[in-house]
Kinemage of the C-alpha trace (Angstrom):
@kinemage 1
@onewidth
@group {chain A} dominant
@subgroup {mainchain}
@vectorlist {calphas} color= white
{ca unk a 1} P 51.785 80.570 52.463
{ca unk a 2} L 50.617 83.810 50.928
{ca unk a 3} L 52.739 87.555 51.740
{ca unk a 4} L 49.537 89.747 52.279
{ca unk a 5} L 48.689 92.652 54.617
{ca unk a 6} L 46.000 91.637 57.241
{ca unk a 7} L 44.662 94.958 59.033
{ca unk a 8} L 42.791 93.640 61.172
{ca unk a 9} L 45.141 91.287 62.836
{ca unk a 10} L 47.797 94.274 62.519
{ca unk a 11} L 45.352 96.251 65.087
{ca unk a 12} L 45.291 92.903 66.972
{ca unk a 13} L 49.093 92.958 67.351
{ca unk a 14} L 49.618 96.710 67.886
{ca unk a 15} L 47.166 96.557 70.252
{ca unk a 16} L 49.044 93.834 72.331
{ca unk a 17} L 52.105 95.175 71.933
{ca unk a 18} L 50.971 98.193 73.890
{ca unk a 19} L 49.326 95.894 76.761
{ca unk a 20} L 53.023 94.137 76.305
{ca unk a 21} L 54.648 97.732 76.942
{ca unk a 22} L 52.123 99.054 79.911
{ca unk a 23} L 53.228 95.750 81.310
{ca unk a 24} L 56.677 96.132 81.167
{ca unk a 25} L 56.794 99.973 82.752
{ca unk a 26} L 53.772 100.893 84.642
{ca unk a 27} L 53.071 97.286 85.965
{ca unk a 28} L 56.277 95.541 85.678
{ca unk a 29} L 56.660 95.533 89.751
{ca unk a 30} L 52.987 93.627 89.663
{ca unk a 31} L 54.485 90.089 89.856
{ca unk a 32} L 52.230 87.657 88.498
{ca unk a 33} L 51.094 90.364 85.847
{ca unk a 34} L 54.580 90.946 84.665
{ca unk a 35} L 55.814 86.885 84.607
{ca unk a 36} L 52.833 85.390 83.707
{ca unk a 37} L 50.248 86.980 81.908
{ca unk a 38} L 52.914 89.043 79.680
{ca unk a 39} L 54.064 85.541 78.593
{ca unk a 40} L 51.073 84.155 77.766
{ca unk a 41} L 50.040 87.330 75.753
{ca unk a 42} L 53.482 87.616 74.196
{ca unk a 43} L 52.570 84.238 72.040
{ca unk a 44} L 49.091 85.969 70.931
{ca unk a 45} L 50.918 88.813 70.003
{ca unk a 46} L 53.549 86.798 67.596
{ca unk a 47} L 50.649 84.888 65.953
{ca unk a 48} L 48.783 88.252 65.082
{ca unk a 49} L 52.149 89.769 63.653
{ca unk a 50} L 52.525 86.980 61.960
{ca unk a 51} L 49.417 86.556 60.305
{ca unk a 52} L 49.606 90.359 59.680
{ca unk a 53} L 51.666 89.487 56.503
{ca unk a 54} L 51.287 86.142 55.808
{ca unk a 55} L 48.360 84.164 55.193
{ca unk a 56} L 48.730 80.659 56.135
{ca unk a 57} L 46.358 77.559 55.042
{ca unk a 58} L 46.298 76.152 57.508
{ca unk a 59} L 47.230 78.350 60.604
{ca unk a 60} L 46.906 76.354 63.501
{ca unk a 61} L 50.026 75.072 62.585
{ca unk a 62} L 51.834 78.330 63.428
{ca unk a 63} L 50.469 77.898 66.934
{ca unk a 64} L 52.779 74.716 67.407
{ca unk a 65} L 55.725 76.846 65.534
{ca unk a 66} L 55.371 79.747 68.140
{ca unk a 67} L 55.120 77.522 71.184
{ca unk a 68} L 58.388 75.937 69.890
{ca unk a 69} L 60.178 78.685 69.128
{ca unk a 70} L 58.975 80.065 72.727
{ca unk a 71} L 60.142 77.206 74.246
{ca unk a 72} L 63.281 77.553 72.268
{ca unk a 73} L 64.267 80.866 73.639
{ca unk a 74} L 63.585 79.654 77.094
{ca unk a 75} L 66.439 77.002 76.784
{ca unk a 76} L 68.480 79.721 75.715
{ca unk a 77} L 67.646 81.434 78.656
{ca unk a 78} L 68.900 78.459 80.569
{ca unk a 79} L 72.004 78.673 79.295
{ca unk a 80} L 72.337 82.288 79.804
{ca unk a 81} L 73.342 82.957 76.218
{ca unk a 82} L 72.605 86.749 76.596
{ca unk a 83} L 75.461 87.024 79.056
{ca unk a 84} L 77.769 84.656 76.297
{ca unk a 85} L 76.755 86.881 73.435
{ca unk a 86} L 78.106 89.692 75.242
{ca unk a 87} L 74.639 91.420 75.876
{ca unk a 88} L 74.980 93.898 79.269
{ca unk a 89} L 72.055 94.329 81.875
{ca unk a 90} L 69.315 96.152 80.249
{ca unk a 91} L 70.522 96.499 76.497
{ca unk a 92} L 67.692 95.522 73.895
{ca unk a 93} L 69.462 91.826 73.134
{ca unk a 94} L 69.304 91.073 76.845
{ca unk a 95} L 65.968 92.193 77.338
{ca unk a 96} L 64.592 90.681 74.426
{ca unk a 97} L 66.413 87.231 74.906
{ca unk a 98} L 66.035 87.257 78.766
{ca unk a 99} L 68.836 85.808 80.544
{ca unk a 100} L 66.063 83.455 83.807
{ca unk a 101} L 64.596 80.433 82.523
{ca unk a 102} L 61.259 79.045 84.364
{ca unk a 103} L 59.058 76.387 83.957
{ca unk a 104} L 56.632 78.684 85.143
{ca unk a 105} L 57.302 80.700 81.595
{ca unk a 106} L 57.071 77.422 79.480
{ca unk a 107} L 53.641 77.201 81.331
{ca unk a 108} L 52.044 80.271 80.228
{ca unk a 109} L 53.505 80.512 76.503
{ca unk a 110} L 51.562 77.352 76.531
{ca unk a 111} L 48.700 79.153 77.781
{ca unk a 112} L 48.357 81.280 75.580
{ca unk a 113} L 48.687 78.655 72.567
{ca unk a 114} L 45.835 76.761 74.013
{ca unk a 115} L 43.779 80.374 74.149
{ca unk a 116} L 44.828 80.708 70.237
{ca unk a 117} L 43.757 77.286 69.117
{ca unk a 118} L 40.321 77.379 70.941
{ca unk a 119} L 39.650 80.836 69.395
């Protein structure tokens, strides 16, 4: 693992980020478009900010890392640790930690790994 500055995978995640954000205002009462294809896109975007700085030998690996760590927040979600941690109804820790698990979720963060590793 190498700290370096990738541009063009920086594009590649600013870029997604703003698909991320169109999703969650102007289509976020499209249903499928704002459960499912935001999370499969949401585990692109993590492996281009991530490779934005680092540069990995062997980054396929990270693909496994950010379908676990996915996967990881979805338990979380299960257990409603938002609410625990004290985060209210719309405040940045409860949006960003999400407070509904679904296997429907787990689905398309693995999605979008399997669109990663066959790119």
């Amino acid at each position: 693992m190498k700290l370096t500055f990738n541009k063009k995978y920086f594009v590649w995640a600013l870029a997604l980020l703003g698909v991320e954000m169109l999703i969650a205002t102007v289509l976020r009462s499209v249903g499928f478009v704002r459960g499912y294809l935001g999370d499969v896109l949401v585990v692109i975007l993590l492996y281009y900010l991530i490779l934005s700085f680092v540069k990995l030998r062997q980054p396929k690996k990270l693909i496994g890392a950010i379908f676990l760590f996915a996967v990881a927040v979805e338990v979380l979600q299960y257990f409603g640790v938002a609410t625990y941690l004290g985060f209210t109804k719309g405040s940045l820790g409860y949006i960003l930690l999400g407070n509904h698990f679904s296997w429907g979720d787990i689905v398309a963060y693995g999605v979008g790994c399997l669109i990663l590793f066959f790119l």
